[in-house]
N, C-alpha and C positions, 0 to 999 in steps of 0.2 A: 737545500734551503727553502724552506716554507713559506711562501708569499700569506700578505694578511691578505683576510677574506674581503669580501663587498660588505657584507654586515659588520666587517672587524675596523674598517676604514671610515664605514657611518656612524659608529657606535663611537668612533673617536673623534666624531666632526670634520674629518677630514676634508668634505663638500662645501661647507658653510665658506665662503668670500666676504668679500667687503662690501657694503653698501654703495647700487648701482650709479650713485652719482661721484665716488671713487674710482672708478674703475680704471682700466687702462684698456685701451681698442687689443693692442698686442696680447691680448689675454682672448680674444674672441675664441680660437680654436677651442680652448680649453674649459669655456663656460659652456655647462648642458641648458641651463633656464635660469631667469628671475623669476625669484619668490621673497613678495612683500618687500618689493626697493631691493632684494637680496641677492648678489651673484652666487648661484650653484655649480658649484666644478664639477665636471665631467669626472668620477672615478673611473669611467673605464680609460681614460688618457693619465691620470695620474698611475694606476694598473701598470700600461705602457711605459710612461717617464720610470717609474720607477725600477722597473726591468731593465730598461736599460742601464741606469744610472749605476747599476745595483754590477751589472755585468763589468761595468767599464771602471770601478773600484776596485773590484776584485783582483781584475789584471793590475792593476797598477797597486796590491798590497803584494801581489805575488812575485813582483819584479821588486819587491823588496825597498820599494819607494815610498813616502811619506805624503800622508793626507792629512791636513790642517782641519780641524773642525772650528769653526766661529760662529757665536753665540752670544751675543752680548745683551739681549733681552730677558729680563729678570726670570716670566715665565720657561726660559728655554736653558738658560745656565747651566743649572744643576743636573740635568739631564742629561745635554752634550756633554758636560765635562766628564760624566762617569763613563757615558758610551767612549769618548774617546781613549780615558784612560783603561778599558777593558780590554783596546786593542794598541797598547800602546802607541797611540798618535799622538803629535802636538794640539792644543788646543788654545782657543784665546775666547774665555768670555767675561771677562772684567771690562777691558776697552780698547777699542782698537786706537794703537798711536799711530799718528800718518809715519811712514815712512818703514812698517813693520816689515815691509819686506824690500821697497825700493830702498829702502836703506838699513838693510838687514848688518850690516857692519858696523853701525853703531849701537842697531838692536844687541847684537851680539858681546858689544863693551857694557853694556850696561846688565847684560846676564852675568858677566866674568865677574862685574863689580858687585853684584847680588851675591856669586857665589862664594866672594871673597870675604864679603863682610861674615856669612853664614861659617865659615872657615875662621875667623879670628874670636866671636862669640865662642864656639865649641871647642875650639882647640886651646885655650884657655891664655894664649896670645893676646885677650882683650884685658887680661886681670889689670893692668897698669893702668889702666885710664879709669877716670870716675864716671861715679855711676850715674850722674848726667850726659857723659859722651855716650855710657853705652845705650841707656837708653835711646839717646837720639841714633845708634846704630841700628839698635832694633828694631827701630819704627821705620828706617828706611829701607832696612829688609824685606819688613812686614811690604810695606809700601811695593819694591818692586817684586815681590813672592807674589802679589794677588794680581801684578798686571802683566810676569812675565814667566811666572812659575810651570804654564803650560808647556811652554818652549824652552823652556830651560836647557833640553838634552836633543834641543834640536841646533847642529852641526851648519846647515845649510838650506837654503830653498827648498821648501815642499814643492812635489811634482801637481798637486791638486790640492783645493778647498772647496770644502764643503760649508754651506751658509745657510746658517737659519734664517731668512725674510729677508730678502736680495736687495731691498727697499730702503732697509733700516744698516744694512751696512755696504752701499754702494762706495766708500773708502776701498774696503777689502776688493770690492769687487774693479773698480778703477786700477786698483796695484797689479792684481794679478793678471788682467788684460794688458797692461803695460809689459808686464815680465813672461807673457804667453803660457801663464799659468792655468791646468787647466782647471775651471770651473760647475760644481755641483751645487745646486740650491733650489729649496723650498721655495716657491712663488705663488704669492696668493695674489689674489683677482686686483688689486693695485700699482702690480708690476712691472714690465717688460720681461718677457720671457728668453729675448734673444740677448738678453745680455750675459745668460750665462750656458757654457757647451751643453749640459746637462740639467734642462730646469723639470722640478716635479711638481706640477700643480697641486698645489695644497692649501689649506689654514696654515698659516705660520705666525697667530696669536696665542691659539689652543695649547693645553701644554700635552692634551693627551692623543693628538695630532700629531706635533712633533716627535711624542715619545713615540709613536708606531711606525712612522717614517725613520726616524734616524734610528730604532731598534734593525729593523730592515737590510739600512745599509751597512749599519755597524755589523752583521751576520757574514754579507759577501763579501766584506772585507776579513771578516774569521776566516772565511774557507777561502780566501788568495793565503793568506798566514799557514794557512795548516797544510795546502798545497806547496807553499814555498817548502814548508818544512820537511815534508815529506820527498821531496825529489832532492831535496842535500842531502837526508840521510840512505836514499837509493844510490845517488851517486859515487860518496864514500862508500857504501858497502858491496860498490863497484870495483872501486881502487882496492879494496883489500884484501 
């Protein structure tokens, strides 16, 4: 897997921070200099963070476990949402609801009920009703399709999330500390860093920042996938 270069991560803005009277102290390690009120993140530490980030996914795609991407920033949506869907992971970047995983049980009634209406629309079990109920079916579909549609085929607890701007979704990142989830995320110079196991100093406004970052990890998580893959099909063509 090909790490992005120092020119590939500058070209992306990946150094630019928040302006130094934003800042957070727990971010010192990771700042190289101000420039013009400006925190500069250290790439050669974001390099690091993400090596390891990048390692500690892989195992955990390859134990055939679920990583959550969360995104809920307009510039970052579209992005995560495809990255996740490439490697079939849950994602959430419409909104996080409280309680999406401490209380994944009800999350979970309200995906059934998504998939039920989706099932009486198509299966043609809705014909009886007018076409004022169905509409109003529709729109509640719509409704939970765009805030629950990520998760939809997700069974249980993810073992990890991964978070674009740790800042802007401290919900997610509070649940999963709670449930000893483990945690991946983007941290720009507004931060704390220690609030999540695996932070990668970065812009997490940028949209071509985040694409080079979460392209990255969404890779080492291909090759835990392709690794899993490969030692079921050694192991059956052990048994045979």
């Amino acid at each position: 897997m090909s790490k992005p270069t120092y020119k590939e991560l500058l070209d992306a803005g990946v150094h630019f921070g928040h302006m130094k009277r934003k800042w957070n102290p727990q971010m010192l390690p990771y700042i190289f200099m101000e420039r013009k009120g400006i925190h500069i993140i250290d790439l050669n530490r974001t390099m690091e963070c993400m090596e390891s980030a990048a390692a500690a996914m892989k195992q955990i795609a390859k134990s055939g476990r679920k990583i959550m991407f969360v995104a809920t920033k307009k510039q970052a949506r579209d992005l995560v949402k495809e990255a996740a869907k490439s490697v079939n992971m849950p994602y959430i970047t419409e909104r996080w609801l409280g309680g999406m995983m401490t209380n994944f049980s009800t999350i979970r009634r309200s995906i059934k009920k998504m998939q039920s209406i989706e099932k009486m629309l198509s299966d043609g079990s809705a014909a009886s009703i007018t076409k004022k109920e169905r509409l109003t079916l529709d729109r509640e579909r719509q409704k939970l399709e765009r805030v629950l549609g990520g998760i939809e085929h997700l069974t249980r607890l993810p073992a990890a999330v991964f978070i674009v701007d740790i800042h802007h979704e401290h919900i997610a990142i509070a649940e999963s500390h709670k449930l000893g989830i483990t945690t991946f995320g983007m941290v720009d110079t507004n931060s704390d860093p220690s609030q999540v196991d695996f932070p990668i100093p970065a812009n997490d406004d940028a949209s071509k920042s985040i694409g080079v970052i979460t392209n990255y990890i969404t890779n080492a998580i291909k090759e835990g996938l392709a690794e899993r893959k490969q030692a079921k099909t050694e192991k059956e063509a052990a048994k045979a």
